[in-house]
NUTIZA-645030 format. One line per field, with one value per atom (N, C-alpha, C): residue in one letter; chain; x, y negated, z negated. Coordinates in pm, whole numbers, padded with zeros to 5 digits. Atoms other than C-alpha are relative to their C-alpha. Layout:
BEGIN
aa = c(A  ...)
ch = c(A  ...)
east = c(X  ...)
north = c(Y  ...)
up = c(Z  ...)
END
This chain:
BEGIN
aa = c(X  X  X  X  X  X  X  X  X  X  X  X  X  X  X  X  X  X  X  X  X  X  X  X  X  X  X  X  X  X  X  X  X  X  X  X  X  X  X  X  X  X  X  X  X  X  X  X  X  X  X  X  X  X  X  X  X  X  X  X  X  X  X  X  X  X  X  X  X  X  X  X  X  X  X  X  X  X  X  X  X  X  X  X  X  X  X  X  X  X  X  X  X  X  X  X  X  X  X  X  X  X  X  X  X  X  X  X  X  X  X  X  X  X  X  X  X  X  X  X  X  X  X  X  X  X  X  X  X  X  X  X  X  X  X  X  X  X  X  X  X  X  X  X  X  X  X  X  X  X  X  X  X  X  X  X  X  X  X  X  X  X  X  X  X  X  X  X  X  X  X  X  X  X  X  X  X  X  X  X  X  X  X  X  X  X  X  X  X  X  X  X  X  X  X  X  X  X  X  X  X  X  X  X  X  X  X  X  X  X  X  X  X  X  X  X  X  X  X  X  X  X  X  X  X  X  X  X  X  X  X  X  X  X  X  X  X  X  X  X  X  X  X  X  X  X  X  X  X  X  X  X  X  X  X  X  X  X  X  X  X  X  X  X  X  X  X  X  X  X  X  X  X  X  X  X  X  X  X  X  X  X  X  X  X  X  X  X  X  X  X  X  X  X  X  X  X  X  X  X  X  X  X  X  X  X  X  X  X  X  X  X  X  X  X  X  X  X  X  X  X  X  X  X  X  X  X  X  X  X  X  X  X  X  X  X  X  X  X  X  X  X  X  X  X  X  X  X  X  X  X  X  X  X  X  X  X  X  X  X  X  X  X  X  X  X  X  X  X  X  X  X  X  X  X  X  X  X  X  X  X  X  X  X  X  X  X  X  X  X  X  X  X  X  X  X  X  X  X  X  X  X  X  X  X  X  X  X  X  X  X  X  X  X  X  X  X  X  X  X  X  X  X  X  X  X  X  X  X  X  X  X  X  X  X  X  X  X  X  X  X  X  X  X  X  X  X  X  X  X  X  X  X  X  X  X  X  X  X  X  X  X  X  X  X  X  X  X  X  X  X  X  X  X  X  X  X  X  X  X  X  X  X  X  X  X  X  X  X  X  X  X  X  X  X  X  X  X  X  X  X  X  X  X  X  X  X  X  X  X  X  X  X  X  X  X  X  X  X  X  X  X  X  X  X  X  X  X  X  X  X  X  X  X  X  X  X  X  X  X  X  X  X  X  X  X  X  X  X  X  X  X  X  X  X  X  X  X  X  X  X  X  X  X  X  X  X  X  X  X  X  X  X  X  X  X  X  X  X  X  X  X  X  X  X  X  X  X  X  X  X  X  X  X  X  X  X  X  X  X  X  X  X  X  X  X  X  X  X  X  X  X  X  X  X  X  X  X  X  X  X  X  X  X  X  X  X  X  X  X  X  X  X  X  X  X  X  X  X  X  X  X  X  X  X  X  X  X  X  X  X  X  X  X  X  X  X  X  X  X  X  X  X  X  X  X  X  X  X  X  X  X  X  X  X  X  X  X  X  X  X  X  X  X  X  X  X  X  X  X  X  X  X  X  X  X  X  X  X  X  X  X  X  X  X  X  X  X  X  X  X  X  X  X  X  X  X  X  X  X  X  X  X  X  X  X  X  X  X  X  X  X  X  X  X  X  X  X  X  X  X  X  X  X)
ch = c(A  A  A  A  A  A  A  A  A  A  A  A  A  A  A  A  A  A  A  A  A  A  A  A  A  A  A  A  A  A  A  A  A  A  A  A  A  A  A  A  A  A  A  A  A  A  A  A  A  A  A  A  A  A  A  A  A  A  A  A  A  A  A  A  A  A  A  A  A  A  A  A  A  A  A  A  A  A  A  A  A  A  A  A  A  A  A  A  A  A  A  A  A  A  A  A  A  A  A  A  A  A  A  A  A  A  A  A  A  A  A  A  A  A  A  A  A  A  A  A  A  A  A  A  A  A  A  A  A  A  A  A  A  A  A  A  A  A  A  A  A  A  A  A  A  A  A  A  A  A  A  A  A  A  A  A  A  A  A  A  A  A  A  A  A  A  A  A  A  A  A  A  A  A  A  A  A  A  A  A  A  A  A  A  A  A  A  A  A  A  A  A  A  A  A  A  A  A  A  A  A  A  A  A  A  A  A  A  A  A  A  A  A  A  A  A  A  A  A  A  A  A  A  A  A  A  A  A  A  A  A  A  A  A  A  A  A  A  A  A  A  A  A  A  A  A  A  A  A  A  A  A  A  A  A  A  A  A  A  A  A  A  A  A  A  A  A  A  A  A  A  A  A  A  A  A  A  A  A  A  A  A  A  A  A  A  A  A  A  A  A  A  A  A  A  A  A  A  A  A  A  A  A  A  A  A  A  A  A  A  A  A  A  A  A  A  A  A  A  A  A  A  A  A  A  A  A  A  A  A  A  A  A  A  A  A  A  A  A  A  A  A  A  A  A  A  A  A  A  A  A  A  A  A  A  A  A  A  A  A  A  A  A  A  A  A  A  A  A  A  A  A  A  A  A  A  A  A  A  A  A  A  A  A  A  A  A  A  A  A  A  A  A  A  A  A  A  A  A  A  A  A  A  A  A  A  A  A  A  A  A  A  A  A  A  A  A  A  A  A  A  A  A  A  A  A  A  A  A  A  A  A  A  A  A  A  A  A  A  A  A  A  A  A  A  A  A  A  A  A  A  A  A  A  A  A  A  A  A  A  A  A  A  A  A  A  A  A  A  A  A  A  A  A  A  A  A  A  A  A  A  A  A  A  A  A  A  A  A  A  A  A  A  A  A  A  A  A  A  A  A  A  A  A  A  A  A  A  A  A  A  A  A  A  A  A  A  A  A  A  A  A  A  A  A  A  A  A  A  A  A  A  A  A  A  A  A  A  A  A  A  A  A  A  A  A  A  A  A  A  A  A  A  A  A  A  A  A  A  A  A  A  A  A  A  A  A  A  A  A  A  A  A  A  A  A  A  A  A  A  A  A  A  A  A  A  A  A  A  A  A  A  A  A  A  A  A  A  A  A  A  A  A  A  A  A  A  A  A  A  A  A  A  A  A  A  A  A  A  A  A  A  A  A  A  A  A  A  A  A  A  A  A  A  A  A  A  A  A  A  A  A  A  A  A  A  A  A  A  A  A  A  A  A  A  A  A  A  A  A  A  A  A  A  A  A  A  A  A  A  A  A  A  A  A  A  A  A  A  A  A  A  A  A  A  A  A  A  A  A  A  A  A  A  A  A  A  A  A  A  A  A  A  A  A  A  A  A  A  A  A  A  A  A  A  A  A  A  A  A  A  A  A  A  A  A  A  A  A  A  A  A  A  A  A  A  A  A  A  A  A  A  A  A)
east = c(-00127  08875  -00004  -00026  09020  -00048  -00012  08907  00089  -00108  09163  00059  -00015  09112  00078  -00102  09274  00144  -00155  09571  00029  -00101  09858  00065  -00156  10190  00104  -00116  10530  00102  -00128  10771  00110  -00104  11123  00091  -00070  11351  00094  -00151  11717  00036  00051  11697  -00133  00096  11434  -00121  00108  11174  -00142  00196  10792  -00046  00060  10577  -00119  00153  10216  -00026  00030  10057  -00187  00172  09641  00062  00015  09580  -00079  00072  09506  -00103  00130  09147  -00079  00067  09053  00009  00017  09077  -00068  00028  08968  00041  -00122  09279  -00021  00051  09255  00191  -00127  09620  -00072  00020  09652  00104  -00077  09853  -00020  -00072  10001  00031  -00017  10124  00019  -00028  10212  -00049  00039  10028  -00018  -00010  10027  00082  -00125  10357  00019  00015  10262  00112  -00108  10522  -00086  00011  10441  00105  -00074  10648  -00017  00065  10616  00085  -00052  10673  -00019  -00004  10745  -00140  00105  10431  -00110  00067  10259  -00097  00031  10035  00089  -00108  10287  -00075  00003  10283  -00030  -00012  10203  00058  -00064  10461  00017  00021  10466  00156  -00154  10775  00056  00023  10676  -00047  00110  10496  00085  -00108  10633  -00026  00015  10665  -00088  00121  10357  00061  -00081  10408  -00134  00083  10185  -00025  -00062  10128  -00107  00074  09961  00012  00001  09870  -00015  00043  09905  00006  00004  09881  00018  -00045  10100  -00086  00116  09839  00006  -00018  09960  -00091  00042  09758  -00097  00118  09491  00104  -00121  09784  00133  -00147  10037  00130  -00143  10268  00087  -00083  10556  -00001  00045  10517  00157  -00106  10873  00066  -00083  11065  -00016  00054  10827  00034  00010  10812  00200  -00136  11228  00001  -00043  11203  -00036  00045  10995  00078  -00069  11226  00164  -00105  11527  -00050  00079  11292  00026  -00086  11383  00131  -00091  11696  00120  -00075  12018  00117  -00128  12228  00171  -00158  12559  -00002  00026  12467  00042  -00089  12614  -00128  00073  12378  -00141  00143  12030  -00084  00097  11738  -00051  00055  11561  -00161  00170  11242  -00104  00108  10916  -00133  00169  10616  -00116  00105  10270  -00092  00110  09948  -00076  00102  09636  -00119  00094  09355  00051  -00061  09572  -00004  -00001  09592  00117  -00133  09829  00117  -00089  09942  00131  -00131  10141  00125  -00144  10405  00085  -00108  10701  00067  -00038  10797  00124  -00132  11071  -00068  -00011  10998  00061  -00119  11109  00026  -00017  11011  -00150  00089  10824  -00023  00048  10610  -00050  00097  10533  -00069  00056  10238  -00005  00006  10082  -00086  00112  09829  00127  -00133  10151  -00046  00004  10082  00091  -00120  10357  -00049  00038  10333  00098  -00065  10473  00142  -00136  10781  00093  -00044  10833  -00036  -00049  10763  -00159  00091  10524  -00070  00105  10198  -00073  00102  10039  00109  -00077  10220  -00071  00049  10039  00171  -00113  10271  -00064  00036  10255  00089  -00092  10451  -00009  00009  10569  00043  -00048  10611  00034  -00020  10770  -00026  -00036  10758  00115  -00113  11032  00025  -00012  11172  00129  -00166  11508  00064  -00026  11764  00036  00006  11714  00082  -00080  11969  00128  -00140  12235  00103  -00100  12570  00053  -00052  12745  00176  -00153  13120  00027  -00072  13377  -00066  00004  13305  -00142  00148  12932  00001  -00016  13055  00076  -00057  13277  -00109  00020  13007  00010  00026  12918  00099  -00109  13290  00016  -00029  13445  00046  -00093  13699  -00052  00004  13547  00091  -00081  13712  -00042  00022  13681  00106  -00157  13888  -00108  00079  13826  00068  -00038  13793  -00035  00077  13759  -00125  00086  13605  -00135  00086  13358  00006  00017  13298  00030  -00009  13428  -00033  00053  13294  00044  -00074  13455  -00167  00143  13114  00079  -00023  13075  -00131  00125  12816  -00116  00072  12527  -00179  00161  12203  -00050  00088  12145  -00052  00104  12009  -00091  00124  11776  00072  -00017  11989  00122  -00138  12291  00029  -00061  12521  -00119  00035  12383  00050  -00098  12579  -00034  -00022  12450  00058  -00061  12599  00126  -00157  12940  00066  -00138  13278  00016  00004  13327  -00090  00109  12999  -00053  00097  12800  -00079  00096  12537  -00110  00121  12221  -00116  00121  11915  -00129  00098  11554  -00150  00134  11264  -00098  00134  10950  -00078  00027  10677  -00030  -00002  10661  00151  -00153  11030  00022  -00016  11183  00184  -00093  11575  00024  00010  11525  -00061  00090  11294  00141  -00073  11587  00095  -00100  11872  00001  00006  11718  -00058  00005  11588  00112  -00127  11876  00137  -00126  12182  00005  -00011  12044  00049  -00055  12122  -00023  00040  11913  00086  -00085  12194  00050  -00043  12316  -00094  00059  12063  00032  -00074  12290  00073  -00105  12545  -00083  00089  12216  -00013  00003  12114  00084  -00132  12442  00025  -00061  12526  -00105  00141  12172  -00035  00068  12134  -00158  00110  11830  -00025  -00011  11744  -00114  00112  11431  00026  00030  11484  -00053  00114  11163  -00134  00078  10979  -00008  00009  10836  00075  -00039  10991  -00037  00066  10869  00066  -00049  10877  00091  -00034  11113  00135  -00136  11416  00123  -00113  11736  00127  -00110  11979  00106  -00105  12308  -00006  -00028  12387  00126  -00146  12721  -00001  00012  12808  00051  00034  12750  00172)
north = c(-00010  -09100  -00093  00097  -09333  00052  -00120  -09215  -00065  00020  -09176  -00087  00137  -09511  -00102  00064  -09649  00023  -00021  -09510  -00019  -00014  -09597  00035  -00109  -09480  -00114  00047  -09680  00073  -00141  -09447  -00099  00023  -09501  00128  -00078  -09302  00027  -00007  -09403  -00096  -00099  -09329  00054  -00023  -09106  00039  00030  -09259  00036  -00041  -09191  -00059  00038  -09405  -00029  -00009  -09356  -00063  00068  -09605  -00055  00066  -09770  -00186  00185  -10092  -00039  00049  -10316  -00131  00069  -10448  -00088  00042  -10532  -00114  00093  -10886  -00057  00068  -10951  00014  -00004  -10893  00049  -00069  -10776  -00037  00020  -10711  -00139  00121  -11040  -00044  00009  -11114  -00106  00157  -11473  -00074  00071  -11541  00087  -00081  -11422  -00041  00048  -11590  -00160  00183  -11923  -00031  00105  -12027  -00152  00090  -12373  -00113  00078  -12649  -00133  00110  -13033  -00140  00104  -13298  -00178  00206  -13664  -00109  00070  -13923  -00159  00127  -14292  -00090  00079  -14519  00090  -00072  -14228  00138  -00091  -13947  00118  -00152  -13591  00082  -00134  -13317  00116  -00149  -12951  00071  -00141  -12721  00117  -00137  -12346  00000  -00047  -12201  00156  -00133  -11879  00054  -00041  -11639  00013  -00052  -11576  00126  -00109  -11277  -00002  -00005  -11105  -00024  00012  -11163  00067  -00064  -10965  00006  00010  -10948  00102  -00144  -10608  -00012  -00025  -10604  00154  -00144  -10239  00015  -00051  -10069  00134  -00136  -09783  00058  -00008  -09602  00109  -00101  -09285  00032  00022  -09401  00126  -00088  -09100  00117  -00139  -08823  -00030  -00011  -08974  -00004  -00040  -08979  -00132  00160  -09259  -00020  00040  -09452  -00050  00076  -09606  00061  -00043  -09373  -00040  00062  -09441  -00134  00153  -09817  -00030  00032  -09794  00025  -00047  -09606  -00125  00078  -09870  -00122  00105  -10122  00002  -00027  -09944  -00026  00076  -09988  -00131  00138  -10359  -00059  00006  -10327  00021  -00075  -10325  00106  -00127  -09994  -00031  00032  -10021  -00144  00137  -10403  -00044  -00001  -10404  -00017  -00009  -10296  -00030  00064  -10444  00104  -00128  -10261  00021  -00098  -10004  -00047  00007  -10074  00068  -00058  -09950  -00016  -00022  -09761  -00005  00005  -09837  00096  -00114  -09614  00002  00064  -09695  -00102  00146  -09953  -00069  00165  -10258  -00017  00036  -10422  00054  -00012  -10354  00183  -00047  -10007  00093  -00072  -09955  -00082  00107  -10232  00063  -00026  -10174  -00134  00109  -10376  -00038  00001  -10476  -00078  00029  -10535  -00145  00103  -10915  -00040  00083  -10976  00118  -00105  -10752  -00108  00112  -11003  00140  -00073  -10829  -00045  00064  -10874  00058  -00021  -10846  00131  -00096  -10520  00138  -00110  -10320  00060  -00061  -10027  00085  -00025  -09879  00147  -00098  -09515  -00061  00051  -09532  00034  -00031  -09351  -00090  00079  -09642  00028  -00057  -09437  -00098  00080  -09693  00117  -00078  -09559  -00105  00085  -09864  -00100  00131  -10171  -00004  00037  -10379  -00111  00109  -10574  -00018  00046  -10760  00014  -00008  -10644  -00130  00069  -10880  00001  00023  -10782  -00090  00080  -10904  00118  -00098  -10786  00091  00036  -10645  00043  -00005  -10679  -00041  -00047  -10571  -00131  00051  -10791  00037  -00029  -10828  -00087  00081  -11049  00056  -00078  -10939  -00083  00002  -10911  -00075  00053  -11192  -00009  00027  -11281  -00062  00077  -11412  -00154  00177  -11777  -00052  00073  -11759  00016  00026  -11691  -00149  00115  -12000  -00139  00145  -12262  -00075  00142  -12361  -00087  00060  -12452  -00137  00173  -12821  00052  00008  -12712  00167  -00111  -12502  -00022  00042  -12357  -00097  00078  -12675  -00087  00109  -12891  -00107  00165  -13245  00010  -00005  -13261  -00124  00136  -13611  -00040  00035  -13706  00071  -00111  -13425  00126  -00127  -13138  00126  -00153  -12772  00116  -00119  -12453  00092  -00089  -12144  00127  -00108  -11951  00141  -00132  -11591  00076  -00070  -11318  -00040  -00006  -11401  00066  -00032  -11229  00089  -00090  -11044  -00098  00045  -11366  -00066  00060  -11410  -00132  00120  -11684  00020  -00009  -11729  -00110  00152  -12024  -00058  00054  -12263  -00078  00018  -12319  -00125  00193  -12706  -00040  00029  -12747  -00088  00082  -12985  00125  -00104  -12776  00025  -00012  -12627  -00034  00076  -12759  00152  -00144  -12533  00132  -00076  -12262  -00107  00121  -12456  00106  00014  -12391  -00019  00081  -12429  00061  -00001  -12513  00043  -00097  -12332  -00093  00110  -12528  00061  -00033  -12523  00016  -00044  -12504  -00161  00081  -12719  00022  -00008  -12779  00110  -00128  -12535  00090  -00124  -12296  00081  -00016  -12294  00072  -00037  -12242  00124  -00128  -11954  00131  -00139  -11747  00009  -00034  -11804  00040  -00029  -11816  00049  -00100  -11617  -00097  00089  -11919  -00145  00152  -12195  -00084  00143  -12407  -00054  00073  -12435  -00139  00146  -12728  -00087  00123  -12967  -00005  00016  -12891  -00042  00062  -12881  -00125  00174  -13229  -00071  00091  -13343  00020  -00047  -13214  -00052  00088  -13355  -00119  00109  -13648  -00013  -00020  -13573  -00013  00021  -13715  00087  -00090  -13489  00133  -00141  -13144  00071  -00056  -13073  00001  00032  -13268  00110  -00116  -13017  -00076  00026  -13057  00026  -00053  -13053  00099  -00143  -12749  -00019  00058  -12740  -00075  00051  -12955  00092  -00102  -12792  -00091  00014  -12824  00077  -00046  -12763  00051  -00091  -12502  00067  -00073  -12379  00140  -00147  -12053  00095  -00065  -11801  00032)
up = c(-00074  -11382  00122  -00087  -11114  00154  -00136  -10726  00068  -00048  -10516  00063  -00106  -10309  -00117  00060  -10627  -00042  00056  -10640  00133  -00096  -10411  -00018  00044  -10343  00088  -00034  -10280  00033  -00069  -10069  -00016  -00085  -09938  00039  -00049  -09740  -00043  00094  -09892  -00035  00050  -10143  -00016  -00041  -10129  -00105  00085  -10385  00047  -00019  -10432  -00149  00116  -10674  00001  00012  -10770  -00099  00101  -10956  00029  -00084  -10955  00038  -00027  -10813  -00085  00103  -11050  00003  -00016  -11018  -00116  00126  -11382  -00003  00016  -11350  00108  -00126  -11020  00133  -00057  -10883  00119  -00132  -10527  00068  -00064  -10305  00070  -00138  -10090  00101  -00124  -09787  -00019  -00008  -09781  00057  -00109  -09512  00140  -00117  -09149  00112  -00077  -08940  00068  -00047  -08720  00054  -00109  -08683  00025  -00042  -08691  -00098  00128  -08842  00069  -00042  -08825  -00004  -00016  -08720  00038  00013  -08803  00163  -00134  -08508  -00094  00037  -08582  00049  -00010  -08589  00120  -00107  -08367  -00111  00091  -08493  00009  00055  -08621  00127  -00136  -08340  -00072  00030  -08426  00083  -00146  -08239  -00122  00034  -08276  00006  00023  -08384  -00027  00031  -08431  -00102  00143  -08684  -00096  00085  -08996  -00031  00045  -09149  -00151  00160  -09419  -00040  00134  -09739  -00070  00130  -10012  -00095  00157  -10333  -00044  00077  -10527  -00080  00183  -10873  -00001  00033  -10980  -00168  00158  -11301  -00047  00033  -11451  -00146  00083  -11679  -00062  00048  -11917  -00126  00115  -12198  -00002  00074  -12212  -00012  00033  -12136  -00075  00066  -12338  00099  -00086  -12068  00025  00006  -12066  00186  -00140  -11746  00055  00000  -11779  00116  -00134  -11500  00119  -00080  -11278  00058  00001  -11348  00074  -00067  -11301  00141  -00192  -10946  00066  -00058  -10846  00005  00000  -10976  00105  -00090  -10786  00176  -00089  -10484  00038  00002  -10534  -00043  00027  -10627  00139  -00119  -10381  -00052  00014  -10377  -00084  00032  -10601  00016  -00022  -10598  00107  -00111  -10247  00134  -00114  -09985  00009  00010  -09924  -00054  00057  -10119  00190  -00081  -09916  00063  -00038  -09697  -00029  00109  -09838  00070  -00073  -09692  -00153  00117  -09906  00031  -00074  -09853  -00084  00134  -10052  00041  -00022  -10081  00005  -00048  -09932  00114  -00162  -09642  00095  -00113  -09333  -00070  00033  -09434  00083  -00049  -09136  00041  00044  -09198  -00084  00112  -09333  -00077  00069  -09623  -00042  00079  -09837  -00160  00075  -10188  -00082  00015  -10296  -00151  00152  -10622  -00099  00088  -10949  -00128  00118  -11179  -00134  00109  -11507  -00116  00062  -11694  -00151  00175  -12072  -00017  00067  -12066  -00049  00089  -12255  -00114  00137  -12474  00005  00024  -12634  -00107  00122  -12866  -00086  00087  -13202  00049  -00046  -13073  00105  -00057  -12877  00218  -00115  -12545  00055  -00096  -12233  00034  -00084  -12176  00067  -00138  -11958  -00019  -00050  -11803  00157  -00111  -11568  00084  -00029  -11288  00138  -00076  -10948  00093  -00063  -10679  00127  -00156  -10409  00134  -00101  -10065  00107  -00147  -09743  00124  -00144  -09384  00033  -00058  -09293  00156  -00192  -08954  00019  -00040  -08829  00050  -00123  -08668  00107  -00131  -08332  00104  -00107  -08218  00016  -00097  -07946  -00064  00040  -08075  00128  -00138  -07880  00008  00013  -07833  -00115  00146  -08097  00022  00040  -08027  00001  00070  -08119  -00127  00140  -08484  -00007  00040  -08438  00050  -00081  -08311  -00117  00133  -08651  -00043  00066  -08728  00108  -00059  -08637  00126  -00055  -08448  00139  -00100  -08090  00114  -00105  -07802  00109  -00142  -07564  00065  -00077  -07330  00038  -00068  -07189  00151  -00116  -06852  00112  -00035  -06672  -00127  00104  -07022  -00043  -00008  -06989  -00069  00104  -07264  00148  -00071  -07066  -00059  00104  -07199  00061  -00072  -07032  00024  -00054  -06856  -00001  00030  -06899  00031  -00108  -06738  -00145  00115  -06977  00048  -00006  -06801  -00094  00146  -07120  -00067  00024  -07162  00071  -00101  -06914  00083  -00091  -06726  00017  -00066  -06533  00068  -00031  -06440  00138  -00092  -06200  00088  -00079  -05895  00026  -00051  -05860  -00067  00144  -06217  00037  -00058  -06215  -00100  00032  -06206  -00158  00197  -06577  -00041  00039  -06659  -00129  00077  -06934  00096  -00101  -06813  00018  -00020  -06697  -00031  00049  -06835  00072  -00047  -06665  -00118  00082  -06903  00042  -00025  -06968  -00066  00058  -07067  -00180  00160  -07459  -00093  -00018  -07456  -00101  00061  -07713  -00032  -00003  -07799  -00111  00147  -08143  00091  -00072  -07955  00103  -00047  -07680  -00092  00005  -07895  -00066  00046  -08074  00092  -00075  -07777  00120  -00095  -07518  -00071  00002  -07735  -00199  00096  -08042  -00125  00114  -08319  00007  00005  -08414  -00037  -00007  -08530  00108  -00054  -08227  00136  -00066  -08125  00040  00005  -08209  00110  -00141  -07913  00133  -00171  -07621  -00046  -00059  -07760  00014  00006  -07789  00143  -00142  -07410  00068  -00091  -07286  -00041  00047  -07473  -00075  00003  -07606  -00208  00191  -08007  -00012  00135  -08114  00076  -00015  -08097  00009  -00029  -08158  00093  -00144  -07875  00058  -00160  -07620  00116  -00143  -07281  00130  -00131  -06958  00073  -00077  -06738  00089  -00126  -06501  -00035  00032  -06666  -00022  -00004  -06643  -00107  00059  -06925  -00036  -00001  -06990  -00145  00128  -07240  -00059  00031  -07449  00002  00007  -07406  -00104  00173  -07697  -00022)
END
């Protein structure tokens, strides 16, 4: 018989699944974690050597071979095998599947996951009645991790579009300021009249890095370099520079 360090269990809350299955070792197989760590991207420079900037971690990724196993009791494994598949499935095809506690011989079991993808393999035995007594498969988790970005005004859904609210003012882009210390910064009274919010760099601070922790949406890069002049987005910047920023 199996001891208990091989069996795990795949919860969720809602709906409120439970699936016991072994980890499946018979080949070698061992759970493995994929990714999650580093953060590191590389960026090529013209006739110069590529930069490594941090961009942040990504989120695990996993992958568990298990193995549903009825074959000595006769017992069909198939219900099971579905819960698990509803697990990765989204609600009424509508609402995102359900996050998913593990608990078992694997790594990290106090992450919460999300289920992304169910590989299935060949160790299939079938009774004559047609009813599954073993099926091996490979589950693939992710991290999961909530969003955490502040709900901002209507006209940070419109940056992406052509057409934002702006005026020309002495040939000068206007952005209409608004209290923004929920993100850590607030206009800067040297700024020119109507001017954006201003900005002061940290070191490691980059125009992507910027536009996703001040105004909650890496696309909008394009507007700081366009408003600073500034062609690589990904260059670090020195500490201390103050740029002008659109407001969310």
């Amino acid at each position: 018989m199996p001891s208990k360090n091989q069996y795990i269990t795949f919860s969720t809350v809602s709906p409120p699944l439970r699936v016991s299955c072994l980890l499946d070792g018979s080949d070698g197989a061992v759970a493995q974690v994929t990714e999650g760590y580093g953060g590191w991207t590389e960026t090529d420079r013209a006739r110069r050597r590529s930069i490594t900037m941090w961009t942040g971690v990504k989120t695990m990724k996993m992958s568990v071979p298990v193995l549903f196993d009825g074959f000595a009791t006769e017992t069909d494994v198939e219900p099971a095998i579905r819960n698990l598949e509803r697990m990765a499935s989204p609600g009424n095809g509508i609402t995102p599947p359900p996050p998913v506690k593990i608990i078992g011989a694997v790594p990290h079991t106090d992450i919460t996951w999300v289920i992304d993808d169910i590989q299935w393999g060949t160790k299939t035995e079938r009774a004559i009645g047609g009813k599954m007594l073993r099926q091996d498969l490979v589950v693939i988790l992710w991290q999961y991790v909530a969003d955490d970005v502040i709900t901002t005004s209507p006209a940070a859904s419109q940056r992406s579009k052509s057409a934002k609210t702006r005026s020309s003012v002495g040939g000068k882009q206007s952005v209409t300021n608004y209290n923004q210390t929920a993100y850590g910064y607030s206009p800067d009274p040297a700024s020119m009249p109507s001017a954006n919010t201003v900005y002061t760099t940290k070191a490691g601070d980059t125009v992507t890095s910027i536009a996703t922790s001040q105004l909650g949406d890496y696309s909008a890069w394009r507007e700081i370099a366009f408003m600073n002049e500034i062609r690589d987005p990904n260059a670090a910047l020195p500490a201390g520079k103050k740029l002008r920023l659109p407001a969310p």
